[in-house]
C-alpha beads as a LAMMPS data file, in Angstrom:
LAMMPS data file: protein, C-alpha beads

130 atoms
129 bonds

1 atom types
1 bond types

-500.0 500.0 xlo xhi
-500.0 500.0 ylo yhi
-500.0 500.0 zlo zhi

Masses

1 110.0

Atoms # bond

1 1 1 3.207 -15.521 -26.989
2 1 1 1.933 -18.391 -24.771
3 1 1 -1.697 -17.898 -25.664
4 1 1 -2.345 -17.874 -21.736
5 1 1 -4.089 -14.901 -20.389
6 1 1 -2.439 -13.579 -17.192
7 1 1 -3.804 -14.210 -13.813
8 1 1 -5.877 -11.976 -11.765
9 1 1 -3.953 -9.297 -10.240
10 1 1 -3.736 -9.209 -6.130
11 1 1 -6.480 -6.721 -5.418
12 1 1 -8.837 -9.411 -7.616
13 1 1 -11.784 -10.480 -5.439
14 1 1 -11.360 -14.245 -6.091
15 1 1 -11.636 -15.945 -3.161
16 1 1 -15.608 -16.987 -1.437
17 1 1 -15.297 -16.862 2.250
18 1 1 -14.947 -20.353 2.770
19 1 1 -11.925 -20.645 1.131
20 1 1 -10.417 -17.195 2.350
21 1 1 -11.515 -19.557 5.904
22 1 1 -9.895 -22.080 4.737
23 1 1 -6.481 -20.121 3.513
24 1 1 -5.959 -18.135 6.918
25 1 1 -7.723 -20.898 9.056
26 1 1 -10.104 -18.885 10.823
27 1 1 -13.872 -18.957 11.020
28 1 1 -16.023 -17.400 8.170
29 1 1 -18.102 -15.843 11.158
30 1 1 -14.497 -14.493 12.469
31 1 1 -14.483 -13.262 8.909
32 1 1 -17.404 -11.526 9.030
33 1 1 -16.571 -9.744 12.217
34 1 1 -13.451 -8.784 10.737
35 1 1 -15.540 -7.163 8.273
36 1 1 -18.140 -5.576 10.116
37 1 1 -15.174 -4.223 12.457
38 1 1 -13.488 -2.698 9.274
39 1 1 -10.232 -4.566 9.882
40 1 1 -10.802 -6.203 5.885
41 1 1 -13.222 -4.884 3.578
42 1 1 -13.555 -7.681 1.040
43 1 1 -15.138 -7.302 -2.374
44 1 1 -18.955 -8.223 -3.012
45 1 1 -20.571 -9.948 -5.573
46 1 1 -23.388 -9.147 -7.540
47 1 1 -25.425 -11.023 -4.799
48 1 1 -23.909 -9.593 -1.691
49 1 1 -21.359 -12.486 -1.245
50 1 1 -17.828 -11.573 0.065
51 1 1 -15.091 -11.742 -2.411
52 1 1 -11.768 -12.256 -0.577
53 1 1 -8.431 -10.999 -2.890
54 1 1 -4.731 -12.524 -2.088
55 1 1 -4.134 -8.790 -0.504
56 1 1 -7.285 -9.512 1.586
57 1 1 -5.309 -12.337 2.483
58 1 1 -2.449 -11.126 3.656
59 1 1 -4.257 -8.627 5.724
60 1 1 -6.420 -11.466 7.379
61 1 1 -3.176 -12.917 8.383
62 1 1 -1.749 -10.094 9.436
63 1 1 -4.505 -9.252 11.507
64 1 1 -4.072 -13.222 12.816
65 1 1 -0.499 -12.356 13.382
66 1 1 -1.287 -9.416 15.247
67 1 1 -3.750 -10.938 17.750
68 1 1 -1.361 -13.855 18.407
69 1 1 1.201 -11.477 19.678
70 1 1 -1.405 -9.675 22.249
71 1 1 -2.943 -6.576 20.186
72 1 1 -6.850 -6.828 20.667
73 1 1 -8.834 -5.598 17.711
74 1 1 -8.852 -2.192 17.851
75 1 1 -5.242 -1.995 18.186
76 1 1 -4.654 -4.671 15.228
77 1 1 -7.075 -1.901 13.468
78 1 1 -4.740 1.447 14.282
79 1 1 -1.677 -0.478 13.682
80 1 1 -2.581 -1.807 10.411
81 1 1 -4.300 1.897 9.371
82 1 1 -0.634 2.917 10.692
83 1 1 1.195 0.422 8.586
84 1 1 -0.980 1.530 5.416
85 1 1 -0.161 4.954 6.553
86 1 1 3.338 4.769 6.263
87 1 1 3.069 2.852 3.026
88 1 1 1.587 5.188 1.454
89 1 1 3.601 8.446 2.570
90 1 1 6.458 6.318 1.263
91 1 1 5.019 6.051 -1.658
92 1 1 4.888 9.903 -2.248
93 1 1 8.025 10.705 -0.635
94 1 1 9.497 8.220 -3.382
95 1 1 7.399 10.315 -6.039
96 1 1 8.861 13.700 -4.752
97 1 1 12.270 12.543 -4.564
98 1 1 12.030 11.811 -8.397
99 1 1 10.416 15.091 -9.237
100 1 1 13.310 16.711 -7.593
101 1 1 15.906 14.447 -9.220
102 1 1 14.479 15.401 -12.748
103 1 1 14.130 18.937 -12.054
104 1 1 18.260 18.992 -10.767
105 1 1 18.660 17.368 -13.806
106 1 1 17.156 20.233 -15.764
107 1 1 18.701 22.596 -13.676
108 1 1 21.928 21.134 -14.044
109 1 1 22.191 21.266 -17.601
110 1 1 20.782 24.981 -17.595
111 1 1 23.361 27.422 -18.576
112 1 1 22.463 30.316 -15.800
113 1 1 23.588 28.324 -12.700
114 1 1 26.972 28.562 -12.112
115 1 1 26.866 25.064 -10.214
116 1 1 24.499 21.951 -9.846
117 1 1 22.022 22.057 -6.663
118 1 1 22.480 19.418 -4.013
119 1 1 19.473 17.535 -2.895
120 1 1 21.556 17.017 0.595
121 1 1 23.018 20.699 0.923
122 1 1 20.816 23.285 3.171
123 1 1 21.973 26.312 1.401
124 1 1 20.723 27.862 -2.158
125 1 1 22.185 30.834 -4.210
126 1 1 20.187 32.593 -6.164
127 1 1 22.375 33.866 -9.771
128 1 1 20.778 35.755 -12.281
129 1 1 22.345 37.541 -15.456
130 1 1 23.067 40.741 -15.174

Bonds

1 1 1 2
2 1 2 3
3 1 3 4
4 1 4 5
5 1 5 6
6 1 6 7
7 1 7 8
8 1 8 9
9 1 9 10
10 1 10 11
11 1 11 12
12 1 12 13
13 1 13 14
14 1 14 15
15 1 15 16
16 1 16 17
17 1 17 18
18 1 18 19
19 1 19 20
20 1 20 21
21 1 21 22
22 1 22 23
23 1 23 24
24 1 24 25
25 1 25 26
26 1 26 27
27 1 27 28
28 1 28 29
29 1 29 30
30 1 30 31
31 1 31 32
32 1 32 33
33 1 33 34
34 1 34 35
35 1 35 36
36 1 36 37
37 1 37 38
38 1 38 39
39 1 39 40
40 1 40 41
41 1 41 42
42 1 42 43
43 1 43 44
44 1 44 45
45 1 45 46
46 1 46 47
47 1 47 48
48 1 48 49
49 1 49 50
50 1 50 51
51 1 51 52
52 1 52 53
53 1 53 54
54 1 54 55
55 1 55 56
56 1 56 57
57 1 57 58
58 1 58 59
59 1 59 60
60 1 60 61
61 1 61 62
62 1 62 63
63 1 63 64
64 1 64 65
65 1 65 66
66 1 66 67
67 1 67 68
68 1 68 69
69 1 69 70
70 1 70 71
71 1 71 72
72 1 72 73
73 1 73 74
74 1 74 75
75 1 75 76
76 1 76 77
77 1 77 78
78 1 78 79
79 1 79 80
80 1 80 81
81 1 81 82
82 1 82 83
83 1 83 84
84 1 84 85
85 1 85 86
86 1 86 87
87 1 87 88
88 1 88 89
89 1 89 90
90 1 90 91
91 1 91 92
92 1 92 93
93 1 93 94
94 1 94 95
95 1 95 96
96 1 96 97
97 1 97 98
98 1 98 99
99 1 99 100
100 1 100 101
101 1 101 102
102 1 102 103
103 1 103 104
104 1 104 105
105 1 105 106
106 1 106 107
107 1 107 108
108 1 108 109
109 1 109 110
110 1 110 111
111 1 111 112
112 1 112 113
113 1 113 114
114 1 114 115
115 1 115 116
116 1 116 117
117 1 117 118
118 1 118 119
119 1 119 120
120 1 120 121
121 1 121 122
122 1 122 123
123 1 123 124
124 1 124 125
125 1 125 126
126 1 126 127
127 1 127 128
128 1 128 129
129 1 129 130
């Protein structure tokens, strides 16, 4: 063991707003409108100062990358909802895939079926003992 502690993770509001500025080089008052306008929501401090994280800035360039290809705000706003969307369906689609795999594997080891479900067939039969 190193003795180091680890570094902040990426949702870590580390970043004061002339630095997150600095990092995406736009204005802090772009910032702020970017903020009011919901497109970022950084973190606060305990006196009201924004608290950008890397994710934050990632988004801000995103958002910068967005813009520079013609989207105005509000569409930089529904495609990035959009984007989050789809991220996070993902996400669960991943988790239900490996609730199904476990529960094939249980069924597959289960004496009463006569043969293991496929995740890819349509059909299902039904056996029960006699």
């Amino acid at each position: 063991m190193s003795g180091q502690l680890p570094g902040p993770g990426p949702d870590a509001p580390v970043f004061v707003i002339s630095v997150a500025a600095q990092l995406t080089g736009l204005h802090p008052q772009t910032l702020r409108t970017y903020d009011r306008l919901g497109l970022v929501s950084p973190g606060r401090s305990g006196g009201g100062g924004r608290r950008y994280s890397v994710r934050d800035i990632e988004l801000l360039h995103a958002v910068v990358r967005l813009s520079a290809e013609g989207l105005g705000l509000e569409g930089v706003r529904r495609v990035l909802t959009l984007e989050q969307r789809v991220l996070d369906l993902q996400l669960q689609v991943d988790v239900l895939h490996a609730e199904l795999d476990a529960a094939q594997r249980a069924l597959a080891t289960s004496p009463n079926l006569p043969v293991p479900l496929n995740r890819t067939g349509s059909q299902l039969v039904v056996w029960r003992r006699g």
